[in-house]
ROKOLMAR-512214 format. One line per 2 residues: number of its first residue (from 1); their letters; for each residue x, y, z of C-alpha. Coordinates in steps of 0.1 Angstrom, whole numbers. Layout:
# ROKOLMAR-512214
NUM) a) X/Y/Z | ...
END
This chain:
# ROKOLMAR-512214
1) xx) 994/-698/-1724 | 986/-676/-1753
3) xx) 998/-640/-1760 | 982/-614/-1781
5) xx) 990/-576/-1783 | 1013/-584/-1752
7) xx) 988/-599/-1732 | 986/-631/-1721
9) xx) 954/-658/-1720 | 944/-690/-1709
11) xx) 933/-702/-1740 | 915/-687/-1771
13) xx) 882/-690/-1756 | 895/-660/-1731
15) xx) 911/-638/-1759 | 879/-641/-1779
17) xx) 858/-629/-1753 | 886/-604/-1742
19) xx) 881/-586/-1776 | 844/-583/-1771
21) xx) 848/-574/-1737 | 823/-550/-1724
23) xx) 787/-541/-1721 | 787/-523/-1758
25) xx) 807/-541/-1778 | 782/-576/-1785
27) xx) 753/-544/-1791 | 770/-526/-1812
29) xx) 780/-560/-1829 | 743/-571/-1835
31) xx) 728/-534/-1845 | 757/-534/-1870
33) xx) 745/-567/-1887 | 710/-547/-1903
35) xx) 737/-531/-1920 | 755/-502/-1922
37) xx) 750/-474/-1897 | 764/-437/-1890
39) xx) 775/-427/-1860 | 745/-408/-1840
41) xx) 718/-435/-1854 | 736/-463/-1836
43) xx) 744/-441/-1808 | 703/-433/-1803
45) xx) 696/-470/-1810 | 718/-485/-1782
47) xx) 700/-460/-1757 | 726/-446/-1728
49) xx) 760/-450/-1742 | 778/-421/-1745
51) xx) 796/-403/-1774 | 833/-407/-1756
53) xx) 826/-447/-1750 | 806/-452/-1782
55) xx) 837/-441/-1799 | 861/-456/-1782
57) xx) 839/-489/-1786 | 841/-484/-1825
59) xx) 877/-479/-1830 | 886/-508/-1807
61) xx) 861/-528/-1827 | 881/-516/-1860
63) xx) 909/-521/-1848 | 900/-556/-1845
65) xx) 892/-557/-1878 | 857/-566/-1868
67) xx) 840/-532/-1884 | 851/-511/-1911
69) xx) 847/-471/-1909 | 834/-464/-1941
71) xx) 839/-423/-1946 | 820/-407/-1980
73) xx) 840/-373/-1994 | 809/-350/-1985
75) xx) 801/-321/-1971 | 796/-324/-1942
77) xx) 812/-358/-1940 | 790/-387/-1938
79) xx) 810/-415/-1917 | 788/-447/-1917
81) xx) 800/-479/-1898 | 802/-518/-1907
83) xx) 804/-552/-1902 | 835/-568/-1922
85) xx) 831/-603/-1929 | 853/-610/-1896
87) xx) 824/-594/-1876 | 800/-610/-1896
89) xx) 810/-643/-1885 | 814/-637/-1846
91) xx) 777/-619/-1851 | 765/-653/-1861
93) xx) 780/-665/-1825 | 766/-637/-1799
95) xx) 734/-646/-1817 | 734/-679/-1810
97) xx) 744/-670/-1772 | 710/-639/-1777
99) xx) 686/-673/-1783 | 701/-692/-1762
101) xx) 698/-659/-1732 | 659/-654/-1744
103) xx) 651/-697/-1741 | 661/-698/-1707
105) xx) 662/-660/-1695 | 637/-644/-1715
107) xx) 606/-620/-1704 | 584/-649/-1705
109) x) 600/-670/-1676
END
């Protein structure tokens, strides 16, 4: 039994995927590997999430450690979003699990 923020897990394997639990949090991951994004971009570009769980997504996400907010002293404020090298590695993961989705699940079956 493992224990992590005062929950407890089977194993690693469940914590990992308990920390990218969720329908947004893998897209977010792989829009976020192009490189950095601001808010409203990623939230047009993941089509039907909305602003409350987009940013609730993202600060879980940070929290994590897997994405940095990067906030630039401007007027208006420009807030852009991105991968730290922590996010960069589990990108490298859900992509392996995206090909291995489109080989056997894709459009063309």
């Amino acid at each position: 039994m493992l224990e992590y923020k005062g929950k407890k897990y089977v194993c690693d394997l469940d914590l990992g995927f308990d920390i990218i639990r969720g329908k947004w949090k893998p897209v977010i991951i792989c829009h976020l590997t192009k490189g950095p994004i601001r808010f409203l971009e990623l939230q047009r570009i993941t089509c039907g999430i909305s602003h409350k769980v987009l940013s609730e997504n993202l600060s879980e996400l940070e929290e994590e450690g897997l994405l940095e907010k990067i906030i630039y002293p401007e007027v208006p404020p420009r807030v852009e979003y991105n991968l730290t090298k922590k996010g960069e590695e589990l990108s490298v993961a859900l992509n392996l699990i995206e090909k291995w989705s489109i080989k056997y699940y894709g459009a063309n079956k």
